[in-house]
GUDREN-525020 format. One record per residue (C-alpha): x negated, y negated, z. Coordinates in steps of 0.5 Angstrom, whole numbers, plus 500, padded with zeros to 3 digits. Each point is the difference from the previous one (the first is absolute). Example, Ala and Ser with C-alpha at 12.3 -4.5 7.8 and 13.67 -1.06 7.14 Angstrom:
2
475509516498493498
END
This chain:
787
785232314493497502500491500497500492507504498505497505497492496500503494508503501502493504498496493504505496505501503501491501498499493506498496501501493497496495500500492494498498501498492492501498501507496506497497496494497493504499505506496503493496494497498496507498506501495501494497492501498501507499506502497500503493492501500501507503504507500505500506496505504493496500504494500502502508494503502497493498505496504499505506492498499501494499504500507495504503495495498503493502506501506498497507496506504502500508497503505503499506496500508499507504501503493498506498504502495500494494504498494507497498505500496501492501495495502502502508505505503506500499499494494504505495499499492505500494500504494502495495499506494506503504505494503499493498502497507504494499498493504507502502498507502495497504504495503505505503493505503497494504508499503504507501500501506498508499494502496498493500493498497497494502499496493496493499504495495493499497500507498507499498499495495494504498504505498504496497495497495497506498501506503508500497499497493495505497504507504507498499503503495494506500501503507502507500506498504501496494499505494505504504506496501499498493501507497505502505507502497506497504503506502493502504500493503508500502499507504493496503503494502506504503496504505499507496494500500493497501494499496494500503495498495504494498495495504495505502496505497501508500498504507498504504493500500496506505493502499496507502494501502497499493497492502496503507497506496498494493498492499502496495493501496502508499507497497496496495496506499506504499503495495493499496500508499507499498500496495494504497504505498507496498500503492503494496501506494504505503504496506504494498501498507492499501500492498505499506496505504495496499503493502502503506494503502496493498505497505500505506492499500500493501505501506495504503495494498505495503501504506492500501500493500506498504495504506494498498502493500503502508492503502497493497505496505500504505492500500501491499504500507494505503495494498504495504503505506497498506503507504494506499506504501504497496495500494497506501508502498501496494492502498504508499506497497496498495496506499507504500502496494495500496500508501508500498503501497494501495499506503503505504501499508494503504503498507507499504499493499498500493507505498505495504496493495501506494507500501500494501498497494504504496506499503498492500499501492506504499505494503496495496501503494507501500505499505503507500506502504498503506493499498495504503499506505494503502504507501496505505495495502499504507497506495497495496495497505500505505493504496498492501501501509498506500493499497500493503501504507494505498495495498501495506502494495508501502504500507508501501500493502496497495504505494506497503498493501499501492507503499503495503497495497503502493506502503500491502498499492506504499504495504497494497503502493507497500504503493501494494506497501507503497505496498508501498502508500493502501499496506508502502499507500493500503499494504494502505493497500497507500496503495502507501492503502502506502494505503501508500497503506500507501503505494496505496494500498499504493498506502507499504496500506502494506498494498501497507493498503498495505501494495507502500501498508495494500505498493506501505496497507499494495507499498503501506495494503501495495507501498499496494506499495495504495496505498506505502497506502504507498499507503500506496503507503498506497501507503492500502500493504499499507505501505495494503500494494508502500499498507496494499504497494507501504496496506499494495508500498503500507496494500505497496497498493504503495493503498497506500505503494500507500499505494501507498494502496502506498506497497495494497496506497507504498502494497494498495499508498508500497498495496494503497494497505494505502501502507493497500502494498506500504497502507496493498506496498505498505505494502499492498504494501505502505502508498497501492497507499493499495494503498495496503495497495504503494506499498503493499507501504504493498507498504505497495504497506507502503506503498506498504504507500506497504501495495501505495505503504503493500500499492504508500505497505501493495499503493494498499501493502496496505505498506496495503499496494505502495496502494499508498494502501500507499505504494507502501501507504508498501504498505499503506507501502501505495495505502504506501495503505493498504496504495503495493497495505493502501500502492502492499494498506495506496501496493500493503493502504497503494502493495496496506495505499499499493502493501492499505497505497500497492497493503495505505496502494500493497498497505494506501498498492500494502495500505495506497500494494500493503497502508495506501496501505493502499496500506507504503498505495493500501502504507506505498498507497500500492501493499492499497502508497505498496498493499507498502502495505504500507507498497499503494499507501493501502500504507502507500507499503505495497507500504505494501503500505508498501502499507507502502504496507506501503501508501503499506505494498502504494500507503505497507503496493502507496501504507505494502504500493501508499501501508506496499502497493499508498500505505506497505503495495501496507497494496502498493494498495505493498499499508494501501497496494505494503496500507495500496500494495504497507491502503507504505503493502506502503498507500496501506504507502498503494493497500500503507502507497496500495494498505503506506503505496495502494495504500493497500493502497495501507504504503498507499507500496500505494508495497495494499493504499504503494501493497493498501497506497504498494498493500493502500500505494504495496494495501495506498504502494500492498493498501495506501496503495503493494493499496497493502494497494494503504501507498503501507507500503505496505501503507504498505499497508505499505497493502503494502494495503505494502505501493505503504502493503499496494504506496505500507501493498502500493505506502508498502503505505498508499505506501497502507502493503494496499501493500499496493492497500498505506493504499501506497496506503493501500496505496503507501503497508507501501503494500499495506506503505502506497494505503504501506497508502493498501494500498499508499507499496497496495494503499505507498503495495494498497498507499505502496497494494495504495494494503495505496505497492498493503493495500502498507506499506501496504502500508502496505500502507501495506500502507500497506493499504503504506501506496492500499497498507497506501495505498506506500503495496494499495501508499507499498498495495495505497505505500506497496494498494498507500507502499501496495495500496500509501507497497497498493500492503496496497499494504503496507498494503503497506501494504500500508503493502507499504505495497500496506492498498502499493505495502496496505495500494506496495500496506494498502495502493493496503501505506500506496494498495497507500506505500500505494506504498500505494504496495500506495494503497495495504501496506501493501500494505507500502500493500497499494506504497507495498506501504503506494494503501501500508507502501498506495495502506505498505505506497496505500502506505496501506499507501498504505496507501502505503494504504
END
């Protein structure tokens, strides 16, 4: 880390989050001119122009790579057209004491006058809990699922190679020839088509004049800029920009500034969840090294100062603000930019290059809170990079997760992608499987598992809050053996299932007609083809994702209630639901049992393996394959990012002697405690899971750092994730902190600033994280590898 980067990462990382309501106000005033004067298409792709045109444009000291999605790091925009923020919203940002932004009472009162006035009442979230039908909104307040496009737009968004191989102005080329040949006799679609090819092309335009206008200010502050160096330096920033993203990228330099802009103009044009990931970025520019290389214009230094630059604008890009269940269920300051490093290339040769360990040597420096980088590991890789990336996680940064690529590729192939397709595809978010640059793979939100198990053991009643949520399966007691009662548990999860997906393609109507994204499509194959947007159809894959939470929790659940409600008969099911309501006051002893005598998921134990292989297809059978509204289909993932602990909290005590309002486990992990065999016996567990059925699973591994102190040791790490994924895993990631310094961090915060821990599928900083979340950390089983 050369002096530049170290002042560039100190004012990131110091930087605190701001909201900054100048999108909002300049997204007001434009509508309230324009709405009604033009087609919803054109409507946003003018709005985007208009902001292109008229937002504050920041180019900061010792930059090299220029643009903002604010006025300034970290100054984060609001969206509106998507969740009309009250003054008390506002309010409770600038005061929380997590995931707080720093608001100005003079913005407040703006807002207040006329960002809320003309939005309210015509937001998306707004159009969304008008229409919603109670039954749907009883289950969401309740805790069985989550919604993620209530208060931001659909996501995962991941781009190919396509942006580094053609400019904006060859997109506008394309779209002109296309509505050439639109044929008004024969199609009846060609007028809509038309709508929204006019509008991807004003995009591109805006696009171009969101980087033109950064070329005219870099060169105005070249003019008054009194260090040679330093002007010579903005003097090729402006050259850059006036090349990109016009057209395509000839340098190192001008690749990183492409990505860039796109990623710049994809956030400010909608704030989708998880919004923008720039997939296999070491084999996007490592064309752009190894020319510079041969030329002369290009050094490993200077290539890896350039990466880290945008690795620092990355960081500068705090996500828009959530608020009520949103915020609860995914309270973190992280935008969720993951970077692939590794994998395949199509022609299913290795995809690692020496941009993959310059992207890895930069991460492990800079250890910054995002881009977090991922590692993919295909039977061609390295045993060199797997040793490189292992280094960087005996750091301790919860970063890099690591991939099966095979198994990626297996994934996206059952589901009808082409291999080519699929070895360009990878992960986003935190484990989400797509086709880069084609396919729209949008996560709906959560389904709480465990809860559903609750509901089957309450007759579809609620217990936390009294209400019936789910439909009556009957009284538990009456269950004459445990196969009555998993047939209850399969008709209560298939009802929640229906329940979510009913509003699932409402809420995917709802933004195909009232939010597209057109300088989204302009970028995603088969969009300017079909004439379609993003969200309605557009790319060549449509897949909605539902995320299932909580195996472990209602695996060790099932496992605990045949073990010894069924099987033994030692524990009556009027007992057991008594210390259950009692959340085991009074019960210890069989909570104690429950907890010390069941056999558990994580174990290498065929007993609960079983269950969870049961559980597994009986969410496949509910969910995959359901037909969504854009010609594609649902599919599952087992992820939970930060729900398990917001959906822990609104679960009362569970049959595996779980506490009421504790954390339920994590993605596919065992349950916090129950692995208890080590780490090789977790991952037998695992194996026994069909990953290849799901879109992504989620692991979680902590060790201590001890356990990898050596370079034997890093082989050991190797090791276990070669085995796991020759055992069809999809993904694990670990965290290498003991619980003593996790305890002196709650102890002292300002002294452990810098610590990152794997949350679920990103890493955070601990002391960012709320007391809940914390503990959950905390809880985890600190494993050991055997050598």
């Amino acid at each position: 880390m050369n002096s530049r980067i170290e002042r560039l990462r100190r004012r990131s990382f110091e930087a605190r989050p701001s909201i900054s309501i100048e999108r909002a106000v300049l997204e007001t005033r434009f509508y309230q001119e324009h709405s009604g004067k033009h087609p919803l298409p054109v409507l946003r792709a003018l709005c985007f122009k208009y902001l292109c045109e008229h937002k504050t444009i920041f180019i900061g000291d010792d930059e090299l790579i220029v643009g903002e999605r604010g006025p300034a790091p970290k100054a984060v925009p609001t969206f509106p057209e998507l969740t009309c923020h009250s003054t008390e919203d506002l309010h409770i940002l600038n005061d929380r004491e997590m995931t707080s932004y720093r608001v100005a009472e003079e913005d407040i009162r703006t807002y207040e006058e006329i960002v809320i006035p003309y939005w309210q009442g015509r937001s998306m979230r707004d159009r969304i809990f008008r229409q919603v039908p109670a039954q749907w909104r009883a289950a969401y307040e309740a805790g069985l699922f989550t919604e993620f496009m209530e208060q931001r737009a659909p996501g995962h968004t991941a781009l190919d190679g396509t942006i580094y191989r053609t400019g904006l102005r060859d997109c506008r080329e394309r779209i002109a020839r296309r509505l050439e040949t639109l044929d008004y006799l024969a199609d009846p679609t060609a007028a809509d088509q038309a709508e929204q090819l006019q509008a991807m092309d004003i995009a591109c335009e805006a696009a171009m004049i969101f980087a033109r206008r950064h070329a005219d200010l870099a060169e105005k502050v070249a003019a008054d800029e009194t260090d040679r160096q330093r002007r010579d330096e903005l003097m090729a920033i402006a050259a850059v920009c006036r090349r990109v993203p016009a057209e395509r990228p000839q340098t190192f330099h001008e690749a990183l500034q492409m990505y860039w802009f796109v990623h710049l103009g994809i956030i400010t044009e909608l704030n989708g969840w998880d919004a923008m990931t720039p997939g296999h970025l070491d084999q996007h520019l490592q064309p752009f090294y190894d020319q510079g290389l041969a030329d002369g214009s290009l050094d490993r230094d200077k290539a890896k100062e350039l990466l880290s630059c945008l690795w620092i604008k990355v960081n500068n890009h705090t996500a828009p603000p959530k608020v009520g269940v949103t915020a609860r269920e995914s309270g973190t300051y992280n935008d969720f930019t993951q970077i692939n490093l590794g994998g395949l290339k199509t022609d299913g040769s290795d995809g690692v290059g020496e941009v993959s360990y310059i992207a890895l040597e930069v991460a492990d420096e800079l250890h910054l809170l995002q881009p977090q980088p991922s590692v993919h590991i295909s039977g061609r890789t390295p045993e060199r990079f797997l040793k490189a990336a292992a280094r960087v996680i005996r750091r301790g940064y919860g970063y890099p997760s690591v991939f099966n690529t095979d198994a990626v590729i297996m994934e996206q192939i059952r589901v009808g992608k082409t291999v080519e397709d699929a070895r360009e595809g990878g992960t986003s978010g935190c484990i989400e499987t797509g086709a880069f640059g084609k396919e729209a793979y949008i996560l709906t939100g959560y389904l709480n598992v465990p809860k559903i198990l609750e509901l089957t053991l309450n007759d579809g009643v609620d217990p936390l809050s009294g209400a019936r949520v789910g439909i009556a399966t009957g009284d538990p007691r009456a269950f004459a053996d445990f196969d009555a009662l998993y047939a209850a548990f399969v008709r209560q999860l298939d009802h929640i299932v229906d329940l979510k997906i009913r509003v699932n393609n409402y809420i995917e109507r709802m933004y195909a007609k009232y939010s597209p994204a057109p300088f989204l499509s302009t970028v995603i194959h088969d969009c300017i083809a079909k004439g379609r947007d993003y969200y309605d159809g557009g790319p060549r894959y449509n897949t909605t994702y539902i995320q299932c939470c909580g195996i472990g929790t209602v695996t060790d659940s099932l496992s605990a209630l045949k073990t010894h409600v069924y099987d033994s008969g030692t524990v009556a099911m009027d007992q057991l639901l008594a210390a259950l309501a009692a959340n085991f006051r009074d019960h210890e002893a069989l909570r104690l049992r429950l907890w010390n005598r069941t056999p558990f998921f994580g174990n290498d134990d065929d007993r609960a393996d079983d269950l969870m292989r049961r559980v597994y297809a009986s969410l496949f059978t509910a969910i995959d394959g359901r037909p969504n509204t854009k010609g594609g289909v649902y599919h599952l993932n087992m992820l939970s990012t930060t729900c398990h602990v917001y959906f822990g909290r609104m679960l009362g005590a569970t049959p595996n002697g779980r506490l009421a309002n504790l954390p339920e486990s994590d993605g596919t992990s065992p349950s916090q405690g129950a692995d208890r065999h080590g780490p090789t016996a977790v991952i037998k567990s695992l194996s026994k899971m069909d990953q290849i059925r799901s879109g992504g699973t989620l692991l979680n591994q902590r060790f201590l750092p001890s356990v990898l102190a050596s370079e034997k040791d890093l082989d050991n790490l190797g090791a276990l994730i070669r085995t796991y994924f020759r055992l069809g895993g999809h993904h694990i990631q670990f965290n290498v902190v003991d619980s003593a310094t996790l305890r002196q961090a709650q102890q002292h915060p300002d002294d452990y600033r810098n610590l990152l821990v794997r949350v679920a599928g990103y890493s955070d900083y601990f002391v960012d994280l709320d007391r809940h979340h914390q503990e959950e950390i905390i809880s985890r089983t600190e494993q050991e590898l055997c050598g």
